[in-house]
PyMOL Python script that loads the backbone (N, CA, C, O; Angstrom):
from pymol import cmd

cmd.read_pdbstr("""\
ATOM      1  N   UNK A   1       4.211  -8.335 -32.807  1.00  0.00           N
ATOM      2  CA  UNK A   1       4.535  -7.365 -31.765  1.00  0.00           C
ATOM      3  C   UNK A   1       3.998  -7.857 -30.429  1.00  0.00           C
ATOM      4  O   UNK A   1       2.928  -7.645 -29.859  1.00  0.00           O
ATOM      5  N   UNK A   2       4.657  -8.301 -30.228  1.00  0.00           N
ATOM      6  CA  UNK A   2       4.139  -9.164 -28.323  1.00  0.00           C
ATOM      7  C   UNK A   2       4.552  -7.986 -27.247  1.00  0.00           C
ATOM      8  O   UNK A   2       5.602  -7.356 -27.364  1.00  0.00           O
ATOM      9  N   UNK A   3       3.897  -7.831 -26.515  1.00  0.00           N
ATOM     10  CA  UNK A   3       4.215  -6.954 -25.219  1.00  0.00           C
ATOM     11  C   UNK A   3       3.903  -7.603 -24.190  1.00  0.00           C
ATOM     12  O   UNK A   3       3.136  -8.564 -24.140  1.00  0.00           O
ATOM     13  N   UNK A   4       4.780  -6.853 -22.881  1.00  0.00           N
ATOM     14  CA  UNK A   4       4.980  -7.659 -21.799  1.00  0.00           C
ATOM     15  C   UNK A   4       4.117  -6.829 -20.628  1.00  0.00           C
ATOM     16  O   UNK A   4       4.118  -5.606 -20.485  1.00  0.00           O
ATOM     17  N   UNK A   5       3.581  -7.540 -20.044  1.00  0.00           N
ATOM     18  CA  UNK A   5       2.442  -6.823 -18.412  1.00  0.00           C
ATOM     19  C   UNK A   5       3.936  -6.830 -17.571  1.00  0.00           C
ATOM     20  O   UNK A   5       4.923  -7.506 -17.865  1.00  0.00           O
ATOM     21  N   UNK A   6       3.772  -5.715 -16.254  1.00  0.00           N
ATOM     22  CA  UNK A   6       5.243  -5.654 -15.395  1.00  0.00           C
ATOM     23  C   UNK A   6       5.042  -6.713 -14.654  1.00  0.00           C
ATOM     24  O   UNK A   6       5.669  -6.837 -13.602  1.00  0.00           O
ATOM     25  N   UNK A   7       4.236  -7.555 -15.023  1.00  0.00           N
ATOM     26  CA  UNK A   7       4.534  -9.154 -14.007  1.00  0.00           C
ATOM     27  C   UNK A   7       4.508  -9.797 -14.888  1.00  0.00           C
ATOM     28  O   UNK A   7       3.583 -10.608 -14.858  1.00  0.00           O
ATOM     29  N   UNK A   8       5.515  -9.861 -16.269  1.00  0.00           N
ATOM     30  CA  UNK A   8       5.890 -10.507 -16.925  1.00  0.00           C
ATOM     31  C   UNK A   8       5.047 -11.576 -18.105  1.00  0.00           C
ATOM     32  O   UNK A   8       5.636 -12.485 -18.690  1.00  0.00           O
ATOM     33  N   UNK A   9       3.387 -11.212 -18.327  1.00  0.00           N
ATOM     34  CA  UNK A   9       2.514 -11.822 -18.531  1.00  0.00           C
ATOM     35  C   UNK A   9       2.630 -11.524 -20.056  1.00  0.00           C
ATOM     36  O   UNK A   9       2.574 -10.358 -20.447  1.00  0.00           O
ATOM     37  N   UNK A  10       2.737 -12.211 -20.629  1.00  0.00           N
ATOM     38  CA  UNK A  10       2.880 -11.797 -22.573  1.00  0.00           C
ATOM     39  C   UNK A  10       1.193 -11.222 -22.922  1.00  0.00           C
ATOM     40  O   UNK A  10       0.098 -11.567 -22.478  1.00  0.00           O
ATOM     41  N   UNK A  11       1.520 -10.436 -23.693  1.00  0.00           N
ATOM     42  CA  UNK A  11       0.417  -9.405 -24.186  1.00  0.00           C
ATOM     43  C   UNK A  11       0.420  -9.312 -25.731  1.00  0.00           C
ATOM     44  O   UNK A  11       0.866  -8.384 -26.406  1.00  0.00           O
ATOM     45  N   UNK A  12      -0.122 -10.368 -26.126  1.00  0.00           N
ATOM     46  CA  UNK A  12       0.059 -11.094 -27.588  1.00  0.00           C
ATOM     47  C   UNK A  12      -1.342  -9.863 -28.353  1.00  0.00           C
ATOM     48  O   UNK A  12      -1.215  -9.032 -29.253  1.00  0.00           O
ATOM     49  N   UNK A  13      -2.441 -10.196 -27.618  1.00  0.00           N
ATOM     50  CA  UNK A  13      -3.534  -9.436 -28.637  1.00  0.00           C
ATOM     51  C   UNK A  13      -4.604  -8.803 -27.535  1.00  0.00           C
ATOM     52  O   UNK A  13      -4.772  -8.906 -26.320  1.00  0.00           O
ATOM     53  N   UNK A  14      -5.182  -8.151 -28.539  1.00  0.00           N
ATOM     54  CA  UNK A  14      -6.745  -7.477 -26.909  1.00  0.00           C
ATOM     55  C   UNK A  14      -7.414  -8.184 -26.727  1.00  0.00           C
ATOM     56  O   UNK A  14      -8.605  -7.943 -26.922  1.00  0.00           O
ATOM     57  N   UNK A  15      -6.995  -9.406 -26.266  1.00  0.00           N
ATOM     58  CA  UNK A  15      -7.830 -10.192 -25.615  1.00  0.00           C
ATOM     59  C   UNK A  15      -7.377 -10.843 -24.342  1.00  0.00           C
ATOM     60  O   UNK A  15      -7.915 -11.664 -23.600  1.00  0.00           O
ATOM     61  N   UNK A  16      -5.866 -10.032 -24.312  1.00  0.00           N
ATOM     62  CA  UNK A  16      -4.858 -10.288 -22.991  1.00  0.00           C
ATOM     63  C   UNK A  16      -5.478  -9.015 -22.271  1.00  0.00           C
ATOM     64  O   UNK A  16      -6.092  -9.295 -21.241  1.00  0.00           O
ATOM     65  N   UNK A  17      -5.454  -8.218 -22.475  1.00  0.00           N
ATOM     66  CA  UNK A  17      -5.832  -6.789 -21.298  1.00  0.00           C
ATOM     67  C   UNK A  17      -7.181  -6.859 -21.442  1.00  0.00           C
ATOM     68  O   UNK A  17      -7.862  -7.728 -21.986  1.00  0.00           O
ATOM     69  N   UNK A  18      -7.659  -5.334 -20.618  1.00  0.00           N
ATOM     70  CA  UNK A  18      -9.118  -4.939 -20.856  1.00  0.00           C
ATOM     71  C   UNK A  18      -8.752  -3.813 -21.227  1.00  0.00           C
ATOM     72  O   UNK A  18      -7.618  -3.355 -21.362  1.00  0.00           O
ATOM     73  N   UNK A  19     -10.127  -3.197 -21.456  1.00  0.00           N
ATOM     74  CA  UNK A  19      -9.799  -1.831 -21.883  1.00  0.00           C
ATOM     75  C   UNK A  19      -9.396  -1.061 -21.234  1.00  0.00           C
ATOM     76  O   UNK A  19      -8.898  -0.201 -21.961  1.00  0.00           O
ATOM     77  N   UNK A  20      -9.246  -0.703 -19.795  1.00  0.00           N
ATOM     78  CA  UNK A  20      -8.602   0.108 -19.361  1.00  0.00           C
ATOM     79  C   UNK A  20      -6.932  -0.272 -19.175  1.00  0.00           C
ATOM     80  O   UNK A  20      -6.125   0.291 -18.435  1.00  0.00           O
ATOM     81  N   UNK A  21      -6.710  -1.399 -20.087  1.00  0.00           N
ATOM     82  CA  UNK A  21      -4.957  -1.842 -20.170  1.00  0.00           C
ATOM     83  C   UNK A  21      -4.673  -2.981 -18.990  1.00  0.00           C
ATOM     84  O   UNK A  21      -3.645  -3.656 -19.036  1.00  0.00           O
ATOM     85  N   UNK A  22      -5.551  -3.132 -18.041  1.00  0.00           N
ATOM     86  CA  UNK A  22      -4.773  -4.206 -16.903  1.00  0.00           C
ATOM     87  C   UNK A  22      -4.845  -5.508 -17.422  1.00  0.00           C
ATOM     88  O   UNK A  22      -5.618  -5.841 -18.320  1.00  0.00           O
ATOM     89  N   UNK A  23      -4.078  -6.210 -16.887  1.00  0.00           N
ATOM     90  CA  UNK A  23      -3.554  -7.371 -17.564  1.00  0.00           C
ATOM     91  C   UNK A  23      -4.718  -8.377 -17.054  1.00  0.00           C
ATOM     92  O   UNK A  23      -5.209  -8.208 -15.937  1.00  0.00           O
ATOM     93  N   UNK A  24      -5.196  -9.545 -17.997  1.00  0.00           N
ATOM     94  CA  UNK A  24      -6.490 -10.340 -17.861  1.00  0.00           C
ATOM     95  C   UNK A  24      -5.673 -11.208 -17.358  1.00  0.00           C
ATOM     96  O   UNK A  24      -6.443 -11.679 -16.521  1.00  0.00           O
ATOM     97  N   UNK A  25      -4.264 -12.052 -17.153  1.00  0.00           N
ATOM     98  CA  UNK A  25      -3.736 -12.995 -16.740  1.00  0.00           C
ATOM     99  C   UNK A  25      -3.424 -12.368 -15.107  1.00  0.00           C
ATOM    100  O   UNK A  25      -3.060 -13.020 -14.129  1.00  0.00           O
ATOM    101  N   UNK A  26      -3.593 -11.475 -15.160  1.00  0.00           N
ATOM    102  CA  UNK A  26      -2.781 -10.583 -13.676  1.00  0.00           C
ATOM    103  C   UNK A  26      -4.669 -10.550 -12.824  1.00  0.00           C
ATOM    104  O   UNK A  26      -4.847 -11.097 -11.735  1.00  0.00           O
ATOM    105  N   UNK A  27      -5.210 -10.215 -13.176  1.00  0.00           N
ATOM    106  CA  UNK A  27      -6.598  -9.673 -12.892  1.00  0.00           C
ATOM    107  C   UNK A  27      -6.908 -11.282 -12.107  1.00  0.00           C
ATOM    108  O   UNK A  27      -7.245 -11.292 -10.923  1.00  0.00           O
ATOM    109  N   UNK A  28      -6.756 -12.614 -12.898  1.00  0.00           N
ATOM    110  CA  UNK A  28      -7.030 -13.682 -12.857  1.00  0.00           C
ATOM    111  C   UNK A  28      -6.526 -14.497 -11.471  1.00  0.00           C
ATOM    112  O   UNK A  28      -7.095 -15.349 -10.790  1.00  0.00           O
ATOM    113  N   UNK A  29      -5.265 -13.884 -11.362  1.00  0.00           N
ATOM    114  CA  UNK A  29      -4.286 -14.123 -10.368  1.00  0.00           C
ATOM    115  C   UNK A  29      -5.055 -13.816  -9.270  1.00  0.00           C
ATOM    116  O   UNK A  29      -5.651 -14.563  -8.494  1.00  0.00           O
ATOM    117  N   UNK A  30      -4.909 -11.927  -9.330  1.00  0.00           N
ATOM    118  CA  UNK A  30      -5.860 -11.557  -7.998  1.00  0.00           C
ATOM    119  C   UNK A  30      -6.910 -11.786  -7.506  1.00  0.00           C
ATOM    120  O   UNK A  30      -7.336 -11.644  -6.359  1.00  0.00           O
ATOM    121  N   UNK A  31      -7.356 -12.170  -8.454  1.00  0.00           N
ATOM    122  CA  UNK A  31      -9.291 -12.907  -8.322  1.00  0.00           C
ATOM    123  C   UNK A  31      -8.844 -14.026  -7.497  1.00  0.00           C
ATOM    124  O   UNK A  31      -9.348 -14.152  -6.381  1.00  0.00           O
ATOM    125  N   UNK A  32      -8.174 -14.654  -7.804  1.00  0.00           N
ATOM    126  CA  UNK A  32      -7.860 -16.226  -7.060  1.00  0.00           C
ATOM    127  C   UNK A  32      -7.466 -15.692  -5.775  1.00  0.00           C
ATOM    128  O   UNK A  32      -7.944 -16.047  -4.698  1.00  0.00           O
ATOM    129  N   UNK A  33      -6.488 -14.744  -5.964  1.00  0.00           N
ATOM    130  CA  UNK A  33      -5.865 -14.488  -3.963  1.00  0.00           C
ATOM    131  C   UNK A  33      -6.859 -14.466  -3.516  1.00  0.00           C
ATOM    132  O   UNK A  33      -7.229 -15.315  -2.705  1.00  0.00           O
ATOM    133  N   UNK A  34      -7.855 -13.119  -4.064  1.00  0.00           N
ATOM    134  CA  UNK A  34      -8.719 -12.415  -3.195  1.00  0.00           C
ATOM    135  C   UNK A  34     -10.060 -13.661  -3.074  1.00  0.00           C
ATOM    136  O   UNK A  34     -10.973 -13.114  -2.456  1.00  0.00           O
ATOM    137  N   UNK A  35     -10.295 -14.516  -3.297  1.00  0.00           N
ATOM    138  CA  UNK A  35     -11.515 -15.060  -3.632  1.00  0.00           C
ATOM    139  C   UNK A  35     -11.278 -16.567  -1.932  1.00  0.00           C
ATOM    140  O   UNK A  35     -12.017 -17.030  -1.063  1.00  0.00           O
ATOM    141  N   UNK A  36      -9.443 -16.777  -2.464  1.00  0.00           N
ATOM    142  CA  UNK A  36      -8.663 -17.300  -1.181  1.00  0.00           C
ATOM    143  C   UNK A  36      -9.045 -17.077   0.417  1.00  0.00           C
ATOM    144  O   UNK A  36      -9.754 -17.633   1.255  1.00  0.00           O
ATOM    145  N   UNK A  37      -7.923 -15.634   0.324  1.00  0.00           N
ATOM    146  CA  UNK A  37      -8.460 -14.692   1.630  1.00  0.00           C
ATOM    147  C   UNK A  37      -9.831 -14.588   1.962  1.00  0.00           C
ATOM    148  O   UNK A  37     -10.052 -14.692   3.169  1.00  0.00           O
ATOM    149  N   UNK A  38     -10.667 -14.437   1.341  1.00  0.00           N
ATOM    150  CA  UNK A  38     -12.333 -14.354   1.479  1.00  0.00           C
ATOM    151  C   UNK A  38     -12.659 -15.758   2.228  1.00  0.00           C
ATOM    152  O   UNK A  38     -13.413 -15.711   3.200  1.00  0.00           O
ATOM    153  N   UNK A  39     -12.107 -17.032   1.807  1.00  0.00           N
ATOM    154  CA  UNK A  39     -13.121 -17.897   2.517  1.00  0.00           C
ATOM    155  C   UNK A  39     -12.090 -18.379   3.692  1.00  0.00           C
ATOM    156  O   UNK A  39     -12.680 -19.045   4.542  1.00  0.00           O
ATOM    157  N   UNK A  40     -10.825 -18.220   3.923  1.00  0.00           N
ATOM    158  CA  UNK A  40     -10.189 -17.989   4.876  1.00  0.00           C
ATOM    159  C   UNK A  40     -10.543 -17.076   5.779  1.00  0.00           C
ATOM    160  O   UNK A  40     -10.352 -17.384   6.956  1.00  0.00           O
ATOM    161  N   UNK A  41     -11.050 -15.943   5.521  1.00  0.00           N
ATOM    162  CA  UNK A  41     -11.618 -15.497   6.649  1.00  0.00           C
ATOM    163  C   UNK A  41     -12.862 -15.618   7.076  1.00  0.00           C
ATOM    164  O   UNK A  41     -13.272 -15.500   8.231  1.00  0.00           O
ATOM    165  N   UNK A  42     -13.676 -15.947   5.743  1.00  0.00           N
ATOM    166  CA  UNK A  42     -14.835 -16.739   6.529  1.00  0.00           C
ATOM    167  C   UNK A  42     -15.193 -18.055   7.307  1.00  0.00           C
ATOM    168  O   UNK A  42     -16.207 -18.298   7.961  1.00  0.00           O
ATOM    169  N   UNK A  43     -13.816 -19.039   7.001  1.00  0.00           N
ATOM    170  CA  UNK A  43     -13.655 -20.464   7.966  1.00  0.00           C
ATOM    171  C   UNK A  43     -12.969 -19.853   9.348  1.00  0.00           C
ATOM    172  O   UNK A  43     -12.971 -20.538  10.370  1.00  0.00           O
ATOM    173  N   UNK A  44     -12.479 -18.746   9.327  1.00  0.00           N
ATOM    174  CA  UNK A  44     -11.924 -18.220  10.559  1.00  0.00           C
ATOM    175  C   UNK A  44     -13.504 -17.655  11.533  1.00  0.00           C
ATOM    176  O   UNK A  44     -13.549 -17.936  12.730  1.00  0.00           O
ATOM    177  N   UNK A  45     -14.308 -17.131  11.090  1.00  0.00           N
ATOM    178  CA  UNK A  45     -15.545 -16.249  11.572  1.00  0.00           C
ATOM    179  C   UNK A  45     -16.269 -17.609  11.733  1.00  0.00           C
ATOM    180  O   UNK A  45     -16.663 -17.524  12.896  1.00  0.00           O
ATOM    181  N   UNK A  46     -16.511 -18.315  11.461  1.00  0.00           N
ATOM    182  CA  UNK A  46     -17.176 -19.379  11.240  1.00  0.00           C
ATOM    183  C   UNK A  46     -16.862 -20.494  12.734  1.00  0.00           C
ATOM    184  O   UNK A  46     -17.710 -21.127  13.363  1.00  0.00           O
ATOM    185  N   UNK A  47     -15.231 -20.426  12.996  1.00  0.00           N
ATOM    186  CA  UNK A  47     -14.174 -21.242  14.002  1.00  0.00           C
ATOM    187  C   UNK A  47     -14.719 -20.301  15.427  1.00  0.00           C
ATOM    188  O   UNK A  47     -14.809 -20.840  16.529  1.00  0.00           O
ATOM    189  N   UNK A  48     -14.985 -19.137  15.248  1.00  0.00           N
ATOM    190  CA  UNK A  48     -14.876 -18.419  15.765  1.00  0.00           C
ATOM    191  C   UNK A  48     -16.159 -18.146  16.947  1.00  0.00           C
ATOM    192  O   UNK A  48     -16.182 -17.999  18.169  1.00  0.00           O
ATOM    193  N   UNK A  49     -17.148 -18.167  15.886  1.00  0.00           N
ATOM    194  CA  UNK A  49     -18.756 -18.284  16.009  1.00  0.00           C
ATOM    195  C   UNK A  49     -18.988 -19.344  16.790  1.00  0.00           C
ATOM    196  O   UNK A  49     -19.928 -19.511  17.567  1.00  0.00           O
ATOM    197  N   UNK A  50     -18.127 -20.025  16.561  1.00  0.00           N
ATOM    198  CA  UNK A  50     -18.297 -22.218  17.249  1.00  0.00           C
ATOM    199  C   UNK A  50     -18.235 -21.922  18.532  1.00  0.00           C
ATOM    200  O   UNK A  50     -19.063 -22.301  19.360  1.00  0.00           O
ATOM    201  N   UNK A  51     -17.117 -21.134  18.802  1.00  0.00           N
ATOM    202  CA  UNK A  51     -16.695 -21.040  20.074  1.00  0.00           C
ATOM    203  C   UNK A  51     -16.821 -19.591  21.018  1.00  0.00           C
ATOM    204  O   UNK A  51     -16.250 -19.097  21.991  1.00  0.00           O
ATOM    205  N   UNK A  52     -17.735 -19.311  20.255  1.00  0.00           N
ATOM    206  CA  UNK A  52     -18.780 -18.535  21.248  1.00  0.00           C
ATOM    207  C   UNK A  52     -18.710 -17.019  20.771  1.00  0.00           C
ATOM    208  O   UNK A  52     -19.545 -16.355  21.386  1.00  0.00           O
ATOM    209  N   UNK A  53     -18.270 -16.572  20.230  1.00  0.00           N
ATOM    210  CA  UNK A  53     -17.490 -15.292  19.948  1.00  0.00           C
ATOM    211  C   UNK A  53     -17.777 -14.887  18.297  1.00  0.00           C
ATOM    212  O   UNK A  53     -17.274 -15.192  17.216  1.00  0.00           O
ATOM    213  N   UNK A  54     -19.136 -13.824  18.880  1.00  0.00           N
ATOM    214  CA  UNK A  54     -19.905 -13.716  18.002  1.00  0.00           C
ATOM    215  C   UNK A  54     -19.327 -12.557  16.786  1.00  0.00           C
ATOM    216  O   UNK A  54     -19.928 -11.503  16.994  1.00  0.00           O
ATOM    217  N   UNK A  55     -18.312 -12.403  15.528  1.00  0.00           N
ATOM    218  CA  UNK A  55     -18.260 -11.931  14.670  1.00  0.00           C
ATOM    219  C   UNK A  55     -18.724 -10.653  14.358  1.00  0.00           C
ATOM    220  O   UNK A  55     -18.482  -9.499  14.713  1.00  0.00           O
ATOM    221  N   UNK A  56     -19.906 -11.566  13.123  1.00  0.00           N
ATOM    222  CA  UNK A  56     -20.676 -10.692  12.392  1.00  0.00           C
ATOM    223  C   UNK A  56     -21.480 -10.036  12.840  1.00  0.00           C
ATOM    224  O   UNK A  56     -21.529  -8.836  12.570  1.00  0.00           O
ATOM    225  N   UNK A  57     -22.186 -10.519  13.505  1.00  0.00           N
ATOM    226  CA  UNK A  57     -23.578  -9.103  13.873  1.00  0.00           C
ATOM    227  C   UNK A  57     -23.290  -8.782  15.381  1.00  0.00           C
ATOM    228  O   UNK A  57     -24.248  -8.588  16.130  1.00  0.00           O
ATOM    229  N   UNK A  58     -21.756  -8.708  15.946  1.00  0.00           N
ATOM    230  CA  UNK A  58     -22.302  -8.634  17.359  1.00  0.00           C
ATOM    231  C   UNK A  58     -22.464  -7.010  17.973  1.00  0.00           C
ATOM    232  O   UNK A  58     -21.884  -5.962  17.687  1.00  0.00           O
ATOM    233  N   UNK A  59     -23.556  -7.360  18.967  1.00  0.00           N
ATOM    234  CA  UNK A  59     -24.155  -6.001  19.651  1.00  0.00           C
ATOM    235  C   UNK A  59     -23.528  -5.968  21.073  1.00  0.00           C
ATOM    236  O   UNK A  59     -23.853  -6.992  21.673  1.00  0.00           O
ATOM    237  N   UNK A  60     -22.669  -5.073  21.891  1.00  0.00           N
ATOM    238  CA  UNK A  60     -21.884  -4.411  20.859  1.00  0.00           C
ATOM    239  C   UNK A  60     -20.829  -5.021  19.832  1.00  0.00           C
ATOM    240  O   UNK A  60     -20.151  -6.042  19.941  1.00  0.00           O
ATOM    241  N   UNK A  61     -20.894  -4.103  18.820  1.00  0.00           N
ATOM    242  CA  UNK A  61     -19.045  -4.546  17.345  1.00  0.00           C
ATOM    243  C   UNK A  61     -18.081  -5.369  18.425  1.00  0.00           C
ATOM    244  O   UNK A  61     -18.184  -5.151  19.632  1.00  0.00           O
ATOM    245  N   UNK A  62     -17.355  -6.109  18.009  1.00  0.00           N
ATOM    246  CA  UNK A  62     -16.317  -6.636  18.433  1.00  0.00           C
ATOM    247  C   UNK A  62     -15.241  -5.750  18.048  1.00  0.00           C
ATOM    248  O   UNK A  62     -15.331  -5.102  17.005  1.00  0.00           O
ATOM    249  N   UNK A  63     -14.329  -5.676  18.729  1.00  0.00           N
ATOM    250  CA  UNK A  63     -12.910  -5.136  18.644  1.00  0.00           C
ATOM    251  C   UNK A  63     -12.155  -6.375  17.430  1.00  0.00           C
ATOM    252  O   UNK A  63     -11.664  -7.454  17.765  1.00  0.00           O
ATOM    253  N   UNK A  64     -12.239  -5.901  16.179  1.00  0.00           N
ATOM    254  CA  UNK A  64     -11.320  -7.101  15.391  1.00  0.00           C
ATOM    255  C   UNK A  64      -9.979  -6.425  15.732  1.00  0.00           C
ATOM    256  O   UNK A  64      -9.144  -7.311  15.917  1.00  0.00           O
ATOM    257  N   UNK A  65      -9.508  -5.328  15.869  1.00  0.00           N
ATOM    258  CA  UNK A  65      -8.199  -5.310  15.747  1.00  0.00           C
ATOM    259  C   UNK A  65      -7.379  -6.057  17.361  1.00  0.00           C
ATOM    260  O   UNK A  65      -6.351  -6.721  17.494  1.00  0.00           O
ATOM    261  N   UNK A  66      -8.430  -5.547  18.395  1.00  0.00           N
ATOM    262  CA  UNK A  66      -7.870  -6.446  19.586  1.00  0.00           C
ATOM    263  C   UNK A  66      -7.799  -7.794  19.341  1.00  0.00           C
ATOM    264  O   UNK A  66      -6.746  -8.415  19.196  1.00  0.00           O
ATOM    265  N   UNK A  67      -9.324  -8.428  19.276  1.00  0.00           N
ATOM    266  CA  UNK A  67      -9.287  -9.875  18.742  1.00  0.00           C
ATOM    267  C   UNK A  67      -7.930 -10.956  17.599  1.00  0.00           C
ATOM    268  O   UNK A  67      -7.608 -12.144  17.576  1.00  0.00           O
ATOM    269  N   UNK A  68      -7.512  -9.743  16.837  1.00  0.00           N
ATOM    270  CA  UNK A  68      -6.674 -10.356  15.687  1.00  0.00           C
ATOM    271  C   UNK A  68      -5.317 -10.266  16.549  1.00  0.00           C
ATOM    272  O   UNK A  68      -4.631 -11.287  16.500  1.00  0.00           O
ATOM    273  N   UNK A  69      -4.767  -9.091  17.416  1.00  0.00           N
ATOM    274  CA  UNK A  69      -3.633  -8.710  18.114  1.00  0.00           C
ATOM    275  C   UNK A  69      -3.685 -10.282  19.269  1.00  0.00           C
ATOM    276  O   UNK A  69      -2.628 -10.912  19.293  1.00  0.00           O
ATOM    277  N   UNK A  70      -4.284 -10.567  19.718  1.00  0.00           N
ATOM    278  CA  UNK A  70      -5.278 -11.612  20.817  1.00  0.00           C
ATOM    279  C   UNK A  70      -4.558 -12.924  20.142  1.00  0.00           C
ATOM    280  O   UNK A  70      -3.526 -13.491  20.501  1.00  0.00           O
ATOM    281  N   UNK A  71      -5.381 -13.203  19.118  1.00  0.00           N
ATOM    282  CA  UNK A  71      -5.303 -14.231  18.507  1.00  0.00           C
ATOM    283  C   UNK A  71      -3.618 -14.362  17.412  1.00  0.00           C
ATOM    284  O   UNK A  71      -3.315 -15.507  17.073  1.00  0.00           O
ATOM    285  N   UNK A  72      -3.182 -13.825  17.201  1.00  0.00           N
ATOM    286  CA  UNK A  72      -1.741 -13.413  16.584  1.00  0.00           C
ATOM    287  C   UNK A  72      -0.825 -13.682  17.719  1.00  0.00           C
ATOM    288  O   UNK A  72      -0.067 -14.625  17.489  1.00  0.00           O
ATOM    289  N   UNK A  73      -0.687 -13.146  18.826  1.00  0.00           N
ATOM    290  CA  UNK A  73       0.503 -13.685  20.438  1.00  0.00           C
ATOM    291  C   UNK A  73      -0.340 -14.656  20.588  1.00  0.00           C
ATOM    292  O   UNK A  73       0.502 -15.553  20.577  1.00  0.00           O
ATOM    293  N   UNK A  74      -1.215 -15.143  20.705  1.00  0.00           N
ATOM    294  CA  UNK A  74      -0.939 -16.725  21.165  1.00  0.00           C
ATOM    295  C   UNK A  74      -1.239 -17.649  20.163  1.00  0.00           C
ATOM    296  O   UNK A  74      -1.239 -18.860  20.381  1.00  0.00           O
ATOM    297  N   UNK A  75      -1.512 -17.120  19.005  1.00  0.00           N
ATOM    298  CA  UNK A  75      -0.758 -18.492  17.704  1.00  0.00           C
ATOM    299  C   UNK A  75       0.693 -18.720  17.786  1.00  0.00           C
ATOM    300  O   UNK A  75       1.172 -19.833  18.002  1.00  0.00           O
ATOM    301  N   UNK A  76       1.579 -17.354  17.564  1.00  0.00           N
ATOM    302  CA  UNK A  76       3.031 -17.137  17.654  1.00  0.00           C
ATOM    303  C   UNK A  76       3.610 -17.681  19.257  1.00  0.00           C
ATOM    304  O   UNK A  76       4.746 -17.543  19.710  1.00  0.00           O
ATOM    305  N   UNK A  77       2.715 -18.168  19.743  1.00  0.00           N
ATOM    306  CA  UNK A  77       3.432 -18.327  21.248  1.00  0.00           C
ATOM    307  C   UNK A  77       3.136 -19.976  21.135  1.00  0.00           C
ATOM    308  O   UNK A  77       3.990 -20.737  21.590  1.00  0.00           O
ATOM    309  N   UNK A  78       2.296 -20.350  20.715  1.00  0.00           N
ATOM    310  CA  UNK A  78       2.131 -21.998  20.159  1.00  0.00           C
ATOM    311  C   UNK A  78       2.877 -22.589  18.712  1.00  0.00           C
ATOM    312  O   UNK A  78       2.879 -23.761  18.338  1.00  0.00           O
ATOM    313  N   UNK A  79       3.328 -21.742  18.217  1.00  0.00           N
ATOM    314  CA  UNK A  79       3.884 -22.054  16.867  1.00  0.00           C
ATOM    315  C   UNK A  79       5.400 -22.186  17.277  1.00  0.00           C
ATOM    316  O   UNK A  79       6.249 -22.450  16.425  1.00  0.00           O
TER     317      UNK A  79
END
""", "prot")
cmd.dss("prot")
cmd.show_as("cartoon", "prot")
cmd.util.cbc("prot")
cmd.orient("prot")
């Protein structure tokens, strides 16, 4: 009796899910995006820091949503 995860992941025995049913091949996936995005945005904070423009602890917070709007028109305007 094989069963299928809705992203198509075969679900042979309980050792494919966890107990609350999510899929261990799917879980595996997202771990990888999310683990991705994480140091992508930390080589970005990092690029960032270089060039003067203090991130993480700055007093006052930085505006990320201006900064990202900022940095988004003039990537797209160089790309």
């Amino acid at each position: 009796m094989q069963q299928v995860c809705a992203h198509g992941h075969e679900q042979r025995g309980p050792l494919d899910y966890f107990d609350d049913g999510q899929c261990r091949h799917c879980d595996r996936r997202n771990q990888a995006r999310y683990r991705t995005r994480r140091s992508a945005a930390m080589e970005l904070a990092r690029a960032l820091e270089a060039h003067g423009v203090e991130v993480m602890r700055a007093e006052p917070p930085v505006d990320l949503q201006r900064l990202a709007e900022a940095l988004a028109g003039s990537y797209k305007a160089t790309a």
